[in-house]
Each structure stands twice: as structure tokens, then as C-alpha cells.
C-alpha positions in Angstrom: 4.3 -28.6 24.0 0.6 -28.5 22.6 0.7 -25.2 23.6 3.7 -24.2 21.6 2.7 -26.0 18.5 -0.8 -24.1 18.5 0.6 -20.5 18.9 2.8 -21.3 16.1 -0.2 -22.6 13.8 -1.9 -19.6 14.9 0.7 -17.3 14.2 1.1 -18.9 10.5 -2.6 -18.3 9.9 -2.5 -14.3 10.5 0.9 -14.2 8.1 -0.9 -15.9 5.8 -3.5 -13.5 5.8 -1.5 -10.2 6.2 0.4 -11.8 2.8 -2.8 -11.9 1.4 -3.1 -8.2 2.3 0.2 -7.4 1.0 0.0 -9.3 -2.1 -3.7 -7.0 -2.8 -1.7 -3.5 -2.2 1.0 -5.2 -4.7 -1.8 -5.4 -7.2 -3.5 -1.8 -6.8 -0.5 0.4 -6.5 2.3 0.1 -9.3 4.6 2.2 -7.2 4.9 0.0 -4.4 5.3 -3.1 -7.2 8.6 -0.6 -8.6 9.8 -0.6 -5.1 9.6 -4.3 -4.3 11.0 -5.6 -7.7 14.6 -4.6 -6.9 14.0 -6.5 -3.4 12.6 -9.4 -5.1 15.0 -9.4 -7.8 17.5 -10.2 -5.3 15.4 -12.6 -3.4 15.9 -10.2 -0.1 15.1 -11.9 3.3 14.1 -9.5 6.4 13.6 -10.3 9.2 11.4 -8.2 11.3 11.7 -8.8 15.5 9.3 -7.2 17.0 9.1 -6.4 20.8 6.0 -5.9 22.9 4.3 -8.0 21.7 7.9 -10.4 21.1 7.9 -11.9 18.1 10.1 -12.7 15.0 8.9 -12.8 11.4 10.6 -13.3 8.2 9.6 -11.7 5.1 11.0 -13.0 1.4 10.6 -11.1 -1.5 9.9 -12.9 -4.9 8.2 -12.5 -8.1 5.1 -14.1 -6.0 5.1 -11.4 -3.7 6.1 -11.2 0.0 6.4 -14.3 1.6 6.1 -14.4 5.3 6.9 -17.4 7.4 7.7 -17.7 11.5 11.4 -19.5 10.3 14.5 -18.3 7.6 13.4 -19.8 4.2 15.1 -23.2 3.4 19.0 -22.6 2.0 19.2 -19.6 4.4 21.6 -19.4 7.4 20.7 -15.3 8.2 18.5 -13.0 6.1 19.8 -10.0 4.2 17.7 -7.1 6.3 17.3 -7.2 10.2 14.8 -4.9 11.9 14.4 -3.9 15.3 11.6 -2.3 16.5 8.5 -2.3 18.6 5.4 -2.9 17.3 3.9 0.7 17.4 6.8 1.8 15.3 6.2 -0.5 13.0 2.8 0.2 13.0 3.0 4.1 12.6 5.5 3.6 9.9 3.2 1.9 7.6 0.2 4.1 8.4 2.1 7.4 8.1 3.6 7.2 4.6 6.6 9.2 6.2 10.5 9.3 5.8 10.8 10.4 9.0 9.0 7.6 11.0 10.9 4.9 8.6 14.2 6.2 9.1 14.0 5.7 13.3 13.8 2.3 13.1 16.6 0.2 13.7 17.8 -1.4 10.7 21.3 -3.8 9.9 22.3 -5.4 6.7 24.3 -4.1 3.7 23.9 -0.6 2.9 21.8 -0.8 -0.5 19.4 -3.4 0.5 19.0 -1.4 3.8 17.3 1.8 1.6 15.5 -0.4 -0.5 14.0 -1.8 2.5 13.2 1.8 3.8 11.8 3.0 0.5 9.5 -0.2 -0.1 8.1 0.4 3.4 7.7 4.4 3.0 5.7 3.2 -0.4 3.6 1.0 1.7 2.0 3.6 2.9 -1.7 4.3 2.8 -1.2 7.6 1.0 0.3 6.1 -1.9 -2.3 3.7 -2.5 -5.1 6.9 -2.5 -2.6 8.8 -5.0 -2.9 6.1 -7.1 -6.4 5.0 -7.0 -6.8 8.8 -7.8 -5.0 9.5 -10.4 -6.8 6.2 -12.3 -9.7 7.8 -11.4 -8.4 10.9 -12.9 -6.9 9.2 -15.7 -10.6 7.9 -16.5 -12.1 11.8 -16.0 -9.5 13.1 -18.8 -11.1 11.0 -21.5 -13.7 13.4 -22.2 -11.4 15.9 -23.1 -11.2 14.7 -27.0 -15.1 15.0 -27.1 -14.5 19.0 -25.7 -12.0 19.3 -27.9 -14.5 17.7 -30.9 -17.1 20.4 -30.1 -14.6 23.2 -30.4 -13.8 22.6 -33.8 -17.5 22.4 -34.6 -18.7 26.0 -33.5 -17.1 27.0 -36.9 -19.1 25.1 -38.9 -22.4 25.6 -37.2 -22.7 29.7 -36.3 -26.2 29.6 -35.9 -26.1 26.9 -33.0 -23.3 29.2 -30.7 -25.7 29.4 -28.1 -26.9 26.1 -28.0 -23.0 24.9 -28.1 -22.4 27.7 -25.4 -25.1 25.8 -23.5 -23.6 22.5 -23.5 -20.2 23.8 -22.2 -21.4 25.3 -19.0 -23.1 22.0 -18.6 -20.2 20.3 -19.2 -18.1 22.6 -16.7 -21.0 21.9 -14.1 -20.3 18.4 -14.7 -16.9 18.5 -14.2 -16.9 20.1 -11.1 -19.3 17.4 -9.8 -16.9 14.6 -10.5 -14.1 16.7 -8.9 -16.4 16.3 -5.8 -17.3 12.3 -6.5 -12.9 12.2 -6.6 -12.7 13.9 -3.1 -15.8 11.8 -1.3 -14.6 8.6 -3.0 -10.4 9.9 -1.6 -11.8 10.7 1.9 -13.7 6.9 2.1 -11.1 5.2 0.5 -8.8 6.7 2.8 -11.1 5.9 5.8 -11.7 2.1 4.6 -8.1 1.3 4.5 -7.0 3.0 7.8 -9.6 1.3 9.8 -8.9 -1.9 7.9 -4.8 -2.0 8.3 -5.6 -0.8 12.0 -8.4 -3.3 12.6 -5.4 -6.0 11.0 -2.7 -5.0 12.9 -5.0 -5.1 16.1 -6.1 -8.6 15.8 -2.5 -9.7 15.2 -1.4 -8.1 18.2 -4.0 -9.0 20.1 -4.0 -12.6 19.1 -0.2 -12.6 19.8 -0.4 -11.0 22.8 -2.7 -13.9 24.3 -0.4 -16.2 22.6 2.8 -15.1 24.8 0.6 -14.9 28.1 
């Protein structure tokens, strides 16, 4: 009995941390907040039964976030979404960012709710989260072009000064092709961090799981 009522303390510590994950990519990508809103709007309840290691989690969507508990939320006799799957699927569908990988796991529940599911964890992918920290970097590149477009307008005005104007745009162009190299390094360690952080997390839990059910 002590046993059984330390695994499952244990086992609500690492949800509450990988909802504390979640609830972080909910906050950085807009995208994956557009695909949960129709989930949460509904107040959608999946449950996820995982099988090597065997275990059964429920997630709740909400205007909080996802909610994940070891039990069905209070008022609930069955959830809305039920997936089947072992734990490397699982895994490789939230690291690949692919269609593909989503649509081989085994899901039941009402047709609608079922793609939603699929899409929200096809957005959960890393790749979306790099897309968007991109483009905000991007976004905050394309400021400068006003300024370019400022200097332009000036070359009229000042004739004399063509050469020195001529200067500043090849600087400018050398500029910009270093920040399109700060956009890659910072895409390729971004993209490094997260990977070895979501594998490092999904690790633990099924490590910690693993010596649970032993």
C-alpha cells in the first residue's frame, strides 16, 4: 500500500512538471495556442494509455492550459479522446512534427475532436516552435527596412554624397547577411536545446516510471 501511494505521488510530480512544459510551448508558439483553443473551448478530456512503460494519463484542456492528472477530472464518467499507443510512438510523434507519425496512432472518440486532437499534437512539434521563434526573429530583422527605404529618398537631395550613400548600402547589405547567419546559428541551437530537453524529459519519465512498475 505505501508502495502504491508513493508511485502515484511520484507520478503526479512529473505531470506536474511536463504541464509546466506544456503550458511554456503554449506561451512561445501562437500556433499551437490556435490549435488548443477549439479543444479547450470544449473542455476536451484525453486520455492517453500508454504501454511499455503501462500507464494511464488524462489530459484536460482549458483556458489554463493542459491539465494532466493520473484520474478523469471530477464530473467525468469517460473522457472525449482515447489513445492507444506505446510510449515510443508517442514520443516520435511529438519530436517529429509529422502527419504521418500522428495519424498511426490509435485513436477513439467522436470524429471532430479526434482531428483536433491530431492537429494539436502535429503542432506540438518542435519544428513549429523554431518556425516561430524565427519568424519573430525575422519580424524584428524587417524593421530596418523603413530606415533603407529613408536613405533612398535622400540620394536625390544630396548628389554630391552618392558615394558615401553607396558606401553605407554595401555595409548595410554586409550586415544583413550577418544576421541571416546569427538566424541560422541561433535555429540550429534552439533546435538542439529543445530536442535534448523534450528527450532528456520524456527519459526521466519513463525511466522514473519504469522503476515505479518494477
Amino acid at each position: 500500500m505505501k508502495r502504491s501511494t508513493l508511485s502515484h505521488s511520484l507520478l503526479n510530480i512529473i505531470l506536474v512538471f511536463i504541464e509546466s512544459a506544456l503550458t511554456l510551448l503554449l506561451r512561445l508558439d501562437p500556433e499551437l495556442r490556435k490549435a488548443a483553443y477549439p479543444l479547450a473551448k470544449q473542455g476536451t478530456v484525453v486520455a492517453l494509455r500508454l504501454y511499455l512503460p503501462h500507464v494511464e494519463v488524462f489530459a484536460t484542456f482549458s483556458t489554463k492550459g493542459v491539465l494532466l492528472d493520473a484520474e478523469l477530472p471530477v464530473g467525468r464518467s469517460e473522457p472525449d479522446v482515447v489513445i492507444n499507443a506505446y510510449s515510443i510512438q508517442v514520443i516520435n510523434a511529438i519530436t517529429t512534427h509529422d502527419r504521418e507519425t500522428t495519424e498511426k496512432l490509435q485513436m477513439r472518440g467522436e470524429s471532430v475532436q479526434v482531428q483536433l486532437v491530431k492537429q494539436f499534437i502535429m503542432q506540438l512539434g518542435l519544428g513549429s516552435l523554431i518556425q516561430g521563434l524565427i519568424r519573430k526573429i525575422k519580424g524584428g530583422k524587417g524593421k530596418t527596412k523603413p530606415s533603407d527605404a529613408e536613405m533612398a529618398e535622400k540620394k536625390d537631395h544630396y548628389k554630391e554624397r552618392i558615394k558615401e550613400q553607396q558606401a553605407q548600402i554595401n555595409t548595410l547589405t554586409i550586415k544583413n547577411r550577418e544576421l541571416e547567419t546569427t538566424v541560422k546559428e541561433l535555429q540550429s541551437k534552439q533546435k538542439t536545446f529543445m530536442i535534448v530537453t523534450v528527450v532528456a524529459l520524456v527519459v526521466a519519465v519513463v525511466s522514473i516510471i519504469a522503476l515505479l512498475m518494477n
